[in-house]
N, C-alpha and C positions, 0 to 999 in steps of 0.2 A: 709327663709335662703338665697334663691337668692340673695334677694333686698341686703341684710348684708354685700354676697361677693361683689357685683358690687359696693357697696361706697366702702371697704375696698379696693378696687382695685382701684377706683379713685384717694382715700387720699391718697395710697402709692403713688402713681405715680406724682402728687401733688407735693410730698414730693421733687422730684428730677428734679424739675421743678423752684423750688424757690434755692438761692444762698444759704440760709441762713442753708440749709439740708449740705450742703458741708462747711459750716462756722462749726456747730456743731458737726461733723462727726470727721474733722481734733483735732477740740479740744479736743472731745473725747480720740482720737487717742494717741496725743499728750502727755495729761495728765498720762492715765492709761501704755502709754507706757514708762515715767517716770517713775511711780513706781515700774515697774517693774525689769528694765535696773538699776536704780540706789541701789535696791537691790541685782542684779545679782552682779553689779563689786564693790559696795561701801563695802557692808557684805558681801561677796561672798555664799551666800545661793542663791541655784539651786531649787528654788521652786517658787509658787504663790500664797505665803500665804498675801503676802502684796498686790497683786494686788485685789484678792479678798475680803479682808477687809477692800479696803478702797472704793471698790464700790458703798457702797450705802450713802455713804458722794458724790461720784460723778453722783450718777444717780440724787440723790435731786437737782441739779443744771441743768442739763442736759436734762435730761429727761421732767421738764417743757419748757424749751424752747424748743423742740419737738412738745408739744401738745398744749402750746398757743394759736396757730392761728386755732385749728381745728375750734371753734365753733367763735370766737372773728373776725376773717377776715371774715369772712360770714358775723357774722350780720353788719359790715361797708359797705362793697362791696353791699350791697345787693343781695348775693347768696343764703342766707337762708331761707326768704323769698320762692326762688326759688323750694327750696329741699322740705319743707313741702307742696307745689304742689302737688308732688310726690305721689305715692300711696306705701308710706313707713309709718313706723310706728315712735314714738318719740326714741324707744327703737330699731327697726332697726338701725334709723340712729347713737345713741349713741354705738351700737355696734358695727356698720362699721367703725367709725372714732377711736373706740378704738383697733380692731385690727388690723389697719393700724398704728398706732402708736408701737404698740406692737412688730409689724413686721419689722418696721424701723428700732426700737432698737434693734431686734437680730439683725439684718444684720448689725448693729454699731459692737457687737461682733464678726462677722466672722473674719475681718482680727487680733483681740485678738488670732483666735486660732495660731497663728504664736510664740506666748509664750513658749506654751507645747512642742511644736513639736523642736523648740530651745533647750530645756532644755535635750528632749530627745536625742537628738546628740551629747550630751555632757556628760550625765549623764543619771540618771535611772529616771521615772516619777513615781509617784503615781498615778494610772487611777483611784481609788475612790475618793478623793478630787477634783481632774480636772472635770471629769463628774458633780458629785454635784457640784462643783463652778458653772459652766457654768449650771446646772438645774436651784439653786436659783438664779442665774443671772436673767434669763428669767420671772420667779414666780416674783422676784423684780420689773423688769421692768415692766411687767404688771399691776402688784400692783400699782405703782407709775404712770403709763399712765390710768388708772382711776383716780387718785387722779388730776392730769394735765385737764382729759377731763372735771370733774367736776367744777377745777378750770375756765376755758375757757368759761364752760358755766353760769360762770353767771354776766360776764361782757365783754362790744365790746372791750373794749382798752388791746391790747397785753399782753403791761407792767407789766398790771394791775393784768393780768390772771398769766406772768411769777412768779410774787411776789409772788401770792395766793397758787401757786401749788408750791414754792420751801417751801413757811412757812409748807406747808402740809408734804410734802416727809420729808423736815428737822426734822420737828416735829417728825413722827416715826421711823427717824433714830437715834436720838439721846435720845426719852427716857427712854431706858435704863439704860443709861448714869447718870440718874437723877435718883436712886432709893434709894439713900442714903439721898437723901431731902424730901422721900415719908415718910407717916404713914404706920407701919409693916404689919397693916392689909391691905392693897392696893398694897403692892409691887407686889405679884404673878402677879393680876389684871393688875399692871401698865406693867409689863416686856412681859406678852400675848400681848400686845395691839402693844408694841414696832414690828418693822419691823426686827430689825439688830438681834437679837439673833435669831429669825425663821434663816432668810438668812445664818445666822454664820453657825445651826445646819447642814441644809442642804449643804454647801459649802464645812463642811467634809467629805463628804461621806454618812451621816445618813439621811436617807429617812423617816420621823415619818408622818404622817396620819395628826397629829396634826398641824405641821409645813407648809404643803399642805392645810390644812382645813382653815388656817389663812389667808393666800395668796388669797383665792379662793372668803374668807367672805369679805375681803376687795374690793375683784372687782368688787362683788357683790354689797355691799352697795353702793359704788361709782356711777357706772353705772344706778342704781339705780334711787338715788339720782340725776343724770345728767338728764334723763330721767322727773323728777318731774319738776326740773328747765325751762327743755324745754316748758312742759306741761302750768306750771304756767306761762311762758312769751311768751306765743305763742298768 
Protein backbone atom coordinates (compact mmCIF):
# COMPACT_ATOMS: atom_id res chain seq x y z
CA UNK A 1 0.00 0.00 0.00
CA UNK A 2 2.90 2.43 0.73
CA UNK A 3 4.68 1.91 -2.61
CA UNK A 4 0.66 2.75 -4.43
CA UNK A 5 0.69 6.04 -2.28
CA UNK A 6 4.02 7.34 -3.14
CA UNK A 7 3.52 6.84 -7.15
CA UNK A 8 0.07 8.31 -6.69
CA UNK A 9 1.59 11.12 -5.09
CA UNK A 10 4.24 11.54 -7.63
CA UNK A 11 1.87 11.24 -10.82
CA UNK A 12 -0.36 13.79 -9.16
CA UNK A 13 2.17 16.26 -8.61
CA UNK A 14 3.51 15.30 -12.14
CA UNK A 15 0.40 16.33 -13.10
CA UNK A 16 1.07 20.17 -12.26
CA UNK A 17 4.23 20.09 -13.45
CA UNK A 18 3.48 19.79 -17.09
CA UNK A 19 1.42 23.01 -19.07
CA UNK A 20 -0.73 20.61 -20.57
CA UNK A 21 -2.74 19.79 -16.85
CA UNK A 22 -3.58 23.68 -16.91
CA UNK A 23 -4.45 23.47 -20.85
CA UNK A 24 -7.07 20.49 -19.92
CA UNK A 25 -8.40 21.94 -16.60
CA UNK A 26 -9.21 25.49 -18.36
CA UNK A 27 -11.08 23.43 -21.14
CA UNK A 28 -12.64 21.59 -18.82
CA UNK A 29 -13.84 24.46 -17.05
CA UNK A 30 -14.74 26.25 -19.96
CA UNK A 31 -16.77 23.78 -21.55
CA UNK A 32 -19.01 22.45 -18.60
CA UNK A 33 -19.30 25.94 -17.47
CA UNK A 34 -21.16 26.66 -20.65
CA UNK A 35 -23.50 24.39 -20.12
CA UNK A 36 -24.38 25.24 -17.45
CA UNK A 37 -24.69 29.29 -17.65
CA UNK A 38 -26.21 28.86 -21.09
CA UNK A 39 -29.00 26.87 -19.37
CA UNK A 40 -29.24 29.15 -16.48
CA UNK A 41 -30.07 32.47 -18.80
CA UNK A 42 -30.84 30.92 -22.31
CA UNK A 43 -33.95 28.44 -20.51
CA UNK A 44 -34.05 30.01 -17.33
CA UNK A 45 -34.00 26.69 -15.37
CA UNK A 46 -32.05 26.94 -11.95
CA UNK A 47 -30.80 23.50 -12.00
CA UNK A 48 -27.79 21.00 -13.13
CA UNK A 49 -29.52 18.74 -14.98
CA UNK A 50 -27.71 19.65 -18.05
CA UNK A 51 -24.48 19.91 -16.75
CA UNK A 52 -24.59 16.54 -15.42
CA UNK A 53 -25.94 14.91 -18.51
CA UNK A 54 -23.61 15.90 -20.61
CA UNK A 55 -20.70 14.79 -18.42
CA UNK A 56 -19.88 11.79 -19.61
CA UNK A 57 -19.92 12.83 -23.43
CA UNK A 58 -17.14 15.39 -21.71
CA UNK A 59 -15.18 13.14 -19.59
CA UNK A 60 -14.72 10.70 -23.01
CA UNK A 61 -12.65 13.52 -24.31
CA UNK A 62 -11.07 14.66 -21.38
CA UNK A 63 -10.39 12.40 -19.25
CA UNK A 64 -8.06 10.44 -21.93
CA UNK A 65 -5.99 13.28 -22.34
CA UNK A 66 -5.31 13.15 -18.61
CA UNK A 67 -4.12 9.61 -18.70
CA UNK A 68 -2.34 9.46 -22.02
CA UNK A 69 0.99 10.18 -20.92
CA UNK A 70 0.79 8.09 -17.62
CA UNK A 71 2.42 5.04 -19.13
CA UNK A 72 3.27 6.32 -23.09
CA UNK A 73 5.93 9.39 -21.76
CA UNK A 74 7.63 6.77 -19.76
CA UNK A 75 8.20 4.31 -22.15
CA UNK A 76 9.85 7.30 -24.67
CA UNK A 77 11.69 9.03 -21.90
CA UNK A 78 13.01 6.17 -20.70
CA UNK A 79 11.59 6.46 -17.12
CA UNK A 80 9.87 3.14 -17.15
CA UNK A 81 12.50 1.18 -17.59
CA UNK A 82 13.37 2.99 -14.35
CA UNK A 83 10.18 2.42 -12.12
CA UNK A 84 10.32 -1.49 -12.78
CA UNK A 85 13.75 -1.24 -10.97
CA UNK A 86 11.82 -0.49 -8.18
CA UNK A 87 10.63 -2.98 -5.67
CA UNK A 88 6.99 -2.17 -6.83
CA UNK A 89 4.76 -4.52 -8.23
CA UNK A 90 3.05 -4.49 -12.05
CA UNK A 91 -0.28 -3.79 -10.18
CA UNK A 92 1.25 -1.31 -7.59
CA UNK A 93 2.37 0.76 -10.25
CA UNK A 94 -1.08 0.47 -12.31
CA UNK A 95 -2.66 1.40 -9.24
CA UNK A 96 -0.67 4.49 -8.38
CA UNK A 97 -0.91 6.03 -11.68
CA UNK A 98 -4.63 5.34 -11.56
CA UNK A 99 -5.43 7.03 -8.51
CA UNK A 100 -3.47 9.91 -9.47
CA UNK A 101 -5.42 10.39 -12.38
CA UNK A 102 -8.56 9.86 -10.54
CA UNK A 103 -7.63 12.44 -8.05
CA UNK A 104 -6.87 14.96 -10.74
CA UNK A 105 -10.10 14.65 -12.00
CA UNK A 106 -11.95 15.27 -8.77
CA UNK A 107 -10.02 18.26 -8.26
CA UNK A 108 -11.12 19.32 -12.06
CA UNK A 109 -14.60 19.23 -10.09
CA UNK A 110 -13.89 21.29 -7.20
CA UNK A 111 -14.25 24.58 -8.63
CA UNK A 112 -17.77 22.90 -10.49
CA UNK A 113 -18.97 23.15 -6.92
CA UNK A 114 -19.39 27.08 -7.59
CA UNK A 115 -22.70 25.85 -9.69
CA UNK A 116 -24.86 24.68 -6.63
CA UNK A 117 -23.80 27.12 -4.39
CA UNK A 118 -24.98 29.96 -7.42
CA UNK A 119 -28.06 28.49 -7.80
CA UNK A 120 -28.54 28.42 -4.15
CA UNK A 121 -28.49 32.29 -3.76
CA UNK A 122 -30.92 32.53 -6.08
CA UNK A 123 -33.21 29.97 -5.60
CA UNK A 124 -33.71 26.53 -3.68
CA UNK A 125 -31.18 23.41 -4.46
CA UNK A 126 -32.13 19.90 -4.57
CA UNK A 127 -29.19 18.30 -2.25
CA UNK A 128 -30.16 14.57 -3.46
CA UNK A 129 -29.44 15.07 -7.15
CA UNK A 130 -26.33 17.52 -6.42
CA UNK A 131 -24.72 15.00 -4.13
CA UNK A 132 -25.36 11.88 -6.48
CA UNK A 133 -24.35 14.07 -9.62
CA UNK A 134 -21.05 14.83 -8.05
CA UNK A 135 -20.93 10.74 -6.37
CA UNK A 136 -21.47 9.38 -10.25
CA UNK A 137 -19.18 12.10 -11.36
CA UNK A 138 -16.35 10.63 -9.38
CA UNK A 139 -17.48 6.58 -10.06
CA UNK A 140 -17.40 7.99 -13.82
CA UNK A 141 -14.17 9.37 -13.69
CA UNK A 142 -12.63 6.67 -12.34
CA UNK A 143 -14.31 4.19 -14.54
CA UNK A 144 -12.98 6.08 -17.39
CA UNK A 145 -9.17 6.82 -15.97
CA UNK A 146 -8.87 2.89 -16.06
CA UNK A 147 -10.15 2.71 -19.27
CA UNK A 148 -7.41 5.90 -20.29
CA UNK A 149 -4.58 3.93 -18.00
CA UNK A 150 -5.17 0.77 -20.17
CA UNK A 151 -5.23 2.75 -23.16
CA UNK A 152 -1.51 4.27 -22.43
CA UNK A 153 -0.40 1.08 -21.67
CA UNK A 154 -0.26 -0.38 -24.66
CA UNK A 155 1.34 2.01 -26.93
CA UNK A 156 4.52 4.89 -26.40
CA UNK A 157 3.03 7.45 -28.69
CA UNK A 158 0.45 9.86 -26.78
CA UNK A 159 -1.83 10.26 -29.67
CA UNK A 160 -2.08 7.09 -30.21
CA UNK A 161 -3.09 6.26 -26.35
CA UNK A 162 -5.42 9.79 -26.56
CA UNK A 163 -7.53 8.06 -29.60
CA UNK A 164 -7.64 4.59 -27.80
CA UNK A 165 -8.97 5.61 -24.63
CA UNK A 166 -11.63 8.34 -26.15
CA UNK A 167 -12.92 5.19 -28.64
CA UNK A 168 -13.19 3.30 -25.13
CA UNK A 169 -15.03 6.00 -22.82
CA UNK A 170 -17.06 7.01 -26.17
CA UNK A 171 -17.96 3.54 -26.69
CA UNK A 172 -19.76 3.35 -23.06
CA UNK A 173 -21.08 6.44 -23.12
CA UNK A 174 -22.95 6.19 -25.95
CA UNK A 175 -24.22 2.59 -26.03
CA UNK A 176 -27.11 3.01 -24.85
CA UNK A 177 -27.89 5.32 -27.26
CA UNK A 178 -27.79 2.27 -29.68
CA UNK A 179 -30.30 -0.11 -28.32
CA UNK A 180 -32.74 0.27 -30.87
CA UNK A 181 -30.24 -1.36 -33.50
CA UNK A 182 -29.63 -4.19 -30.84
CA UNK A 183 -31.43 -7.85 -31.16
CA UNK A 184 -34.41 -7.79 -28.16
CA UNK A 185 -32.55 -10.43 -26.51
CA UNK A 186 -29.27 -8.36 -25.83
CA UNK A 187 -30.75 -5.17 -25.11
CA UNK A 188 -30.81 -5.74 -21.17
CA UNK A 189 -27.15 -7.16 -21.69
CA UNK A 190 -26.25 -4.19 -24.01
CA UNK A 191 -27.67 -1.23 -21.69
CA UNK A 192 -25.74 -3.01 -18.18
CA UNK A 193 -22.54 -2.72 -20.02
CA UNK A 194 -23.41 1.07 -21.15
CA UNK A 195 -21.67 3.61 -18.61
CA UNK A 196 -24.38 6.56 -19.11
CA UNK A 197 -27.50 5.02 -17.62
CA UNK A 198 -25.42 3.74 -14.30
CA UNK A 199 -24.00 7.51 -14.10
CA UNK A 200 -27.88 9.01 -15.13
CA UNK A 201 -29.33 6.47 -12.15
CA UNK A 202 -26.83 7.65 -9.67
CA UNK A 203 -26.72 11.51 -10.70
CA UNK A 204 -30.44 11.46 -9.29
CA UNK A 205 -30.14 10.80 -6.15
CA UNK A 206 -30.52 6.82 -6.34
CA UNK A 207 -27.78 4.98 -4.75
CA UNK A 208 -28.53 1.13 -6.13
CA UNK A 209 -25.69 -1.51 -5.21
CA UNK A 210 -25.91 -2.44 -8.82
CA UNK A 211 -24.97 0.86 -10.35
CA UNK A 212 -21.91 0.91 -7.73
CA UNK A 213 -21.09 -2.79 -8.60
CA UNK A 214 -20.75 -1.75 -12.44
CA UNK A 215 -18.38 1.17 -11.69
CA UNK A 216 -16.26 -0.91 -9.38
CA UNK A 217 -16.17 -4.23 -12.16
CA UNK A 218 -15.08 -1.85 -14.83
CA UNK A 219 -12.09 -0.57 -12.78
CA UNK A 220 -11.36 -3.72 -11.89
CA UNK A 221 -11.14 -5.31 -15.41
CA UNK A 222 -9.14 -2.35 -16.62
CA UNK A 223 -6.58 -2.11 -14.04
CA UNK A 224 -6.46 -5.50 -14.45
CA UNK A 225 -6.01 -5.81 -17.86
CA UNK A 226 -3.28 -2.78 -17.75
CA UNK A 227 -1.42 -4.84 -15.27
CA UNK A 228 -1.23 -8.06 -17.87
CA UNK A 229 -0.06 -5.54 -20.58
CA UNK A 230 2.59 -4.31 -18.36
CA UNK A 231 3.43 -7.92 -17.66
CA UNK A 232 3.51 -9.10 -21.27
CA UNK A 233 5.77 -6.15 -22.42
CA UNK A 234 7.95 -6.04 -19.72
Amino acid sequence: MKQIKTIAIKEFKDYFISPIAYIVISLFLIVTGWFFFSTFFIFGRADLRDFFSLLPITFSFIIPAITMRLFSEEKNVGSYETLLTMPVSFTDIALGKFFAATLFTASMLVPTLAYPIFISLIGEVDPGPVIGGYIGAIFLAAAYCSLGLFASSLTRNQIIAFIIGCALCFTLTILDKLLFFMPSKIISAIEYIGANSHFTNISRGIIDSRDILYFVSVIFIFIFSTSIVMHEKN
